[in-house]
ZASEZA-628820 format. One record per residue (C-alpha): x, y, z. Coordinates in Angstrom, 2 decimals. Example, Ala and Ser with C-alpha at 12.3 -4.5 7.8 and 13.67 -1.06 7.14 Angstrom:
% ZASEZA-628820
@east->12.30; north->-4.50; up->7.80
@east->13.67; north->-1.06; up->7.14
END
This chain:
% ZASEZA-628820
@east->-122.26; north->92.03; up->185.55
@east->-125.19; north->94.41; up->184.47
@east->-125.38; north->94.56; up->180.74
@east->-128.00; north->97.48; up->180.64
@east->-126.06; north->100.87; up->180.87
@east->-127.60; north->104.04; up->180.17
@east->-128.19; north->106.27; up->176.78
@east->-125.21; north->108.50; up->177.57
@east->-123.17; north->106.15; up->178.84
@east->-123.55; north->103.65; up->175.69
@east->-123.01; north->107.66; up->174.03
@east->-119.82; north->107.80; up->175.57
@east->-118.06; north->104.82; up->174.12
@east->-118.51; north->105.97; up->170.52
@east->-115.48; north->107.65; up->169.28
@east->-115.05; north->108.86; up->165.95
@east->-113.27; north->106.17; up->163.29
@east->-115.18; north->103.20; up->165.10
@east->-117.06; north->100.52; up->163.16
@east->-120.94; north->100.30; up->164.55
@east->-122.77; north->96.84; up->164.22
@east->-126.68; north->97.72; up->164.41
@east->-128.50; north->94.46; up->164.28
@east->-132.17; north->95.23; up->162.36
@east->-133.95; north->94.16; up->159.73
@east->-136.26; north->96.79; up->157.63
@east->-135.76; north->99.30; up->160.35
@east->-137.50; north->97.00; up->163.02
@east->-135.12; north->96.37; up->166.06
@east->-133.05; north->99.49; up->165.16
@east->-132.22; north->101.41; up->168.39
@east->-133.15; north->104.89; up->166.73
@east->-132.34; north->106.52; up->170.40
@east->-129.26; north->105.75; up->170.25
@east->-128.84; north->106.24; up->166.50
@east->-130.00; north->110.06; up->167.17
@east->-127.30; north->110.31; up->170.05
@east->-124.43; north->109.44; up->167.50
@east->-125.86; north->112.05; up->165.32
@east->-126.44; north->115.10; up->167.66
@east->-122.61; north->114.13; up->169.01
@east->-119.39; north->115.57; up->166.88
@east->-118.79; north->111.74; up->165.80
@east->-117.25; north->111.28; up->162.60
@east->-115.74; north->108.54; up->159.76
@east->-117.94; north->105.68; up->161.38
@east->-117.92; north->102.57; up->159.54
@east->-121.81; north->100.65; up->159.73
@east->-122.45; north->97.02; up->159.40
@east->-126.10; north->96.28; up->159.15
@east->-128.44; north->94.14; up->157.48
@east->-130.22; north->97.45; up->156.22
@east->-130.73; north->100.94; up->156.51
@east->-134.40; north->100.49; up->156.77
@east->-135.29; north->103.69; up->155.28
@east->-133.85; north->107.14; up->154.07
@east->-135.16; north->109.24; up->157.07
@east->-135.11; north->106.84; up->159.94
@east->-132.67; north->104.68; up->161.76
@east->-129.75; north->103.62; up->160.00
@east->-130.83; north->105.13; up->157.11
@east->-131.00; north->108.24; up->158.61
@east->-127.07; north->108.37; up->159.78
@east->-126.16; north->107.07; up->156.74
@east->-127.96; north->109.92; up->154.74
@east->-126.74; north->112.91; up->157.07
@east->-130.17; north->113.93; up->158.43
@east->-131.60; north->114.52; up->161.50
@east->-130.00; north->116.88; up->164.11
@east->-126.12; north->116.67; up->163.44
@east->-124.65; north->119.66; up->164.64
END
């Protein structure tokens, strides 16, 4: 089985209400692409479990805070 699947398909199986487990720690190992994907999708009421949101404007941090290019 190939465990590497695309941006948009990862993108696809995110559904409002999940709960996201982003493994990083200070921002390093975040997978920002895919962070930004949530963000410029109509995804809502996620629930995050991670070590840290890094920073404010970046990652994590950043989907946490509401920045970034949320429609």
């Amino acid at each position: 089985m190939n465990k590497v699947v695309s941006r948009e398909t990862a993108l696809e199986r995110v559904k409002s209400g999940q709960t996201l487990m982003v493994g990083d720690f200070l921002a390093t190992g975040t997978p920002e692409y895919l962070i930004d994907g949530v963000m410029e999708r109509d995804i809502s009421a996620l629930t995050m479990i991670s070590c840290t949101t890094g920073m404010p404007d970046k990652g994590c941090g950043n989907l946490i805070v509401g920045n970034g290019s949320r429609k």
